[in-house]
C-alpha positions in Angstrom: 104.4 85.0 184.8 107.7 83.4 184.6 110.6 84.7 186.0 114.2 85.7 184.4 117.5 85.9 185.3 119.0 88.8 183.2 122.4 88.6 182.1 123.3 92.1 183.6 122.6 90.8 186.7 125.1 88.3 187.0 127.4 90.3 185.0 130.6 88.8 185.1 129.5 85.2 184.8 129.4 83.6 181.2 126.0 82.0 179.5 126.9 78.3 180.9 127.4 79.0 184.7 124.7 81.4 184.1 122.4 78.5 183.2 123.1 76.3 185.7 122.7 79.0 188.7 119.4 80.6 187.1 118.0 76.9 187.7 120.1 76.5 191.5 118.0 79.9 192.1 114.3 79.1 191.2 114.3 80.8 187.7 112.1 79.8 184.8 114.0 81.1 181.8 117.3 83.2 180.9 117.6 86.5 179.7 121.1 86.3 177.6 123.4 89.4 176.9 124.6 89.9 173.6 127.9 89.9 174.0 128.5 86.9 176.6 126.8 84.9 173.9 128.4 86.0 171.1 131.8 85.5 172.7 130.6 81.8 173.8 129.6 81.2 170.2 133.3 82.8 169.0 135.0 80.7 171.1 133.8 77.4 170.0 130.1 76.9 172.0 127.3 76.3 169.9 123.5 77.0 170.1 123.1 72.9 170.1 125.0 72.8 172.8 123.7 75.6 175.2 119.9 74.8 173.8 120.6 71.4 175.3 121.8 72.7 179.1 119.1 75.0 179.2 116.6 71.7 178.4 118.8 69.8 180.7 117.5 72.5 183.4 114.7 72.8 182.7 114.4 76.7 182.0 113.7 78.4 178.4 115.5 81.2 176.9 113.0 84.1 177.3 115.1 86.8 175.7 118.3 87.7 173.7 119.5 91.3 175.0 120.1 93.6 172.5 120.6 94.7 169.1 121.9 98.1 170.0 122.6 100.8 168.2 119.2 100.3 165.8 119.5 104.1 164.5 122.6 103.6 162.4 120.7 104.8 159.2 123.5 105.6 156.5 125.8 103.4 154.6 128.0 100.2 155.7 127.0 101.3 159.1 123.3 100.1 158.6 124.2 97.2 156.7 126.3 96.5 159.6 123.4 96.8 161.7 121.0 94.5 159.2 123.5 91.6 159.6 123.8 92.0 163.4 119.7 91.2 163.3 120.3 88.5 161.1 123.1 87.1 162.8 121.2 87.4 166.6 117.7 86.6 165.3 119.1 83.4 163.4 120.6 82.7 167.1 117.3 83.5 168.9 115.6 80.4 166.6 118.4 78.0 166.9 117.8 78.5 170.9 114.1 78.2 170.7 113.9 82.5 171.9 111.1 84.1 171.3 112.5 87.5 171.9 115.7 89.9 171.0 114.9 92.8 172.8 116.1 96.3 170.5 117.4 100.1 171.2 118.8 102.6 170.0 121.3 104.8 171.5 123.0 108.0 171.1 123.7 108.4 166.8 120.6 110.8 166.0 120.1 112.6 169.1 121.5 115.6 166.9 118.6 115.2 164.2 114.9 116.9 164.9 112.5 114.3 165.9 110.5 113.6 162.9 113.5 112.6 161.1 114.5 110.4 164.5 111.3 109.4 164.5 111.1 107.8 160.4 114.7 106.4 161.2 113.4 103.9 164.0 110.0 103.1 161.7 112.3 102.1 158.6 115.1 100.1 160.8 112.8 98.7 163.2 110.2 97.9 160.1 113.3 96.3 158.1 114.6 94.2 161.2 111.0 93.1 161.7 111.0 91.7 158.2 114.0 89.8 159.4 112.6 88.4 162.5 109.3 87.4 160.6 111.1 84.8 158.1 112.6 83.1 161.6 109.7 83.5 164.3 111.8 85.7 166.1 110.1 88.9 167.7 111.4 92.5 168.9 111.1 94.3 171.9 111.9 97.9 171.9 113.5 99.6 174.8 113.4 103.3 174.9 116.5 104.6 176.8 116.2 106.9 179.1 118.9 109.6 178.0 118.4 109.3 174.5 116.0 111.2 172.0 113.9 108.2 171.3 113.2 107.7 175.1 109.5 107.8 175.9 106.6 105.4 175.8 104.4 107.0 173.1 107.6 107.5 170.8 107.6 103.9 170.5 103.9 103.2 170.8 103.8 105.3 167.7 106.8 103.9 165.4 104.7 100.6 166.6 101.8 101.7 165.2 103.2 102.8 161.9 105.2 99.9 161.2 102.0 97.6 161.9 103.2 94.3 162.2 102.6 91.9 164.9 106.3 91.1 165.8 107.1 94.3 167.0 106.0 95.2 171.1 107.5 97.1 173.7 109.7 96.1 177.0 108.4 97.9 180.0 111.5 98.5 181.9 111.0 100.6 185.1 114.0 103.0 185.5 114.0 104.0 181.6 110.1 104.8 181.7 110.2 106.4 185.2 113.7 108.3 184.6 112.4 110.5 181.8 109.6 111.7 183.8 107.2 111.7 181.0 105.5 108.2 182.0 103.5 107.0 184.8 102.2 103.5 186.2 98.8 104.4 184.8 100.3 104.7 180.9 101.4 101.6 181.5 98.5 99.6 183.1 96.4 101.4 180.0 98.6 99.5 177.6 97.3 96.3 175.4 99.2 93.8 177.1 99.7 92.5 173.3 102.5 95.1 173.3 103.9 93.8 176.3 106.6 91.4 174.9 108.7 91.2 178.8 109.4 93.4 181.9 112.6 94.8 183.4 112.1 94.9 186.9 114.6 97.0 188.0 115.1 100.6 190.8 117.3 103.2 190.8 117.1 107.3 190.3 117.4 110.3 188.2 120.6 112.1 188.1 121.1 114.7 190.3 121.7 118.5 188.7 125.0 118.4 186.3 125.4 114.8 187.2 125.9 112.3 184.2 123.9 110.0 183.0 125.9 106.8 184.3 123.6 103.6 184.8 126.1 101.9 186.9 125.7 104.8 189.1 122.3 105.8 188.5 120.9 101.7 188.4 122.9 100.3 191.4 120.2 100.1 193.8 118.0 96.9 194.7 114.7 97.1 193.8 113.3 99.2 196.8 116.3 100.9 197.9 115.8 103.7 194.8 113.5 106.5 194.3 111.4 104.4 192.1 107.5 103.0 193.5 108.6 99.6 192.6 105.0 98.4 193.5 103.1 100.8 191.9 105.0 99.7 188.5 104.4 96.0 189.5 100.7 96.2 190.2 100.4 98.4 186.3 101.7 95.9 184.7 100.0 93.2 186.2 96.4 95.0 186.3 96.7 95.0 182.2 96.4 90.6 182.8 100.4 90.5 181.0 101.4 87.3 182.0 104.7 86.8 180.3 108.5 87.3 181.4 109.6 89.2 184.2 113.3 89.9 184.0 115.2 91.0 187.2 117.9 93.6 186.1 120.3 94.8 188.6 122.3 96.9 187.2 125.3 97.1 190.3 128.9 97.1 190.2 129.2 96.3 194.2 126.9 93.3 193.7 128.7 91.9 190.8 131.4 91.4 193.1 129.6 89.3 194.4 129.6 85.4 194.4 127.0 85.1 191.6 124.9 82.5 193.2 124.3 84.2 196.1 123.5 87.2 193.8 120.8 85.7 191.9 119.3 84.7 194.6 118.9 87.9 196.3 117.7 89.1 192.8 114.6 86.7 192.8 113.9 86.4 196.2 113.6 90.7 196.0 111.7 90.0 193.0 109.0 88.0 194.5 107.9 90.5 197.5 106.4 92.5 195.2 105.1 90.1 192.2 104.2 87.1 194.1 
């Protein structure tokens, strides 16, 4: 197991500071948002130079997060969404990441689910492609108030696309949120799928209440409605060894003085993995 500071955690502090408190904290490796990246890169940073603080650390870069929007299926807009791969996965070698996690959001929700479900094979088969001429691998994320939201959805576009680049991200609150998966479908899993973890709390939303994650995900692992153990000890029991990202997804803690924050994160982390 190693243990990762995810971007949303520390959510208004940029890649750099990011590193340096990850290491300050205990951390093993970095879970990057796309867009703090992207606008380090845009504004003169360059994967040489953040690959070299993260060595200078110590820590690895376990995950870029995300491609979004993966369903766009139609026109400019997936060619759009082809060169976003390109452009993160290239990123993702340059800094040594093993990882870009994937998702799609709300853009087919309107279409019946075979047709959702031959959109994600194609994309996700034709961003794998991608990912296989770089070394570069893809987790999928299945969001919780989406169409494409549950664990055999993606265990099955898996299956069909049949390559090895392709796995899953168990993240707690989007598996447990949709009601439709358990601890046990997830310590039945080959951990092989298992690309990373989001360990993360929060609940479901109450009756004609939206679906807002910064409402629904602002709760500290154990203070939700979510058996944060029970979804530890699955994952573990399938022998996955690989990274454990912290996700909190709170808009009172990011007020926070990030430091302190990320070490609350992975000290809360470790009472129930360690």
């Amino acid at each position: 197991m190693f243990k990762t500071l995810h971007g949303v955690s520390t959510h208004y502090c940029n890649v750099l500071t990011e590193v340096r408190i990850a290491a300050e904290a205990g951390y093993d490796a970095l879970e990057f948002l796309h867009y703090k990246l992207l606008r380090y890169l845009d504004n003169g940073g360059s994967t040489a130079e953040l690959k070299a603080r993260v060595d200078q650390y110590g820590l690895k870069v376990a995950c870029l997060n995300a491609l979004i929007d993966i369903e766009r299926y139609q026109g400019e807009e997936k060619t759009q969404m082809l060169a976003e791969a390109e452009r993160l996965t290239k990123i993702a070698a340059e800094l040594d990441c093993p990882t870009i996690q994937i998702l799609a959001q709300h853009g087919i929700d309107h279409l019946p689910q075979d047709q959702i479900m031959d959109i994600m094979t194609e994309n996700i088969s034709q961003i794998a492609d991608i990912g296989l001429e770089h070394g570069v691998r893809y987790q999928i994320e299945v969001i919780a108030h989406t169409k494409f939201n549950t664990l055999p959805q993606a265990l099955e576009v898996i299956k069909r696309i049949g390559k090895p680049n392709v796995g899953l991200v168990i993240d707690f609150w989007h598996l447990w949120a949709t009601g439709t998966s358990t601890p046990a479908d997830v310590a039945a899993l080959d951990p092989k799928l298992i690309f990373g973890v989001h360990f993360c709390d929060g609940r479901r939303p109450k009756e004609g209440e939206a679906w807002e994650e910064t409402v629904l995900r602002a709760y500290m692992p154990g203070e939700g409605d979510i058996d944060v153990q029970a979804w530890t000890d699955a994952v573990k029991s399938t022998g996955f060894d690989g990274c454990w990202s912290a996700e909190l997804f709170s808009p009172r803690c990011w007020e926070m003085d990030h430091k302190e924050l990320a070490q609350q994160v992975i000290e809360n982390m470790a009472k129930y993995t360690d």
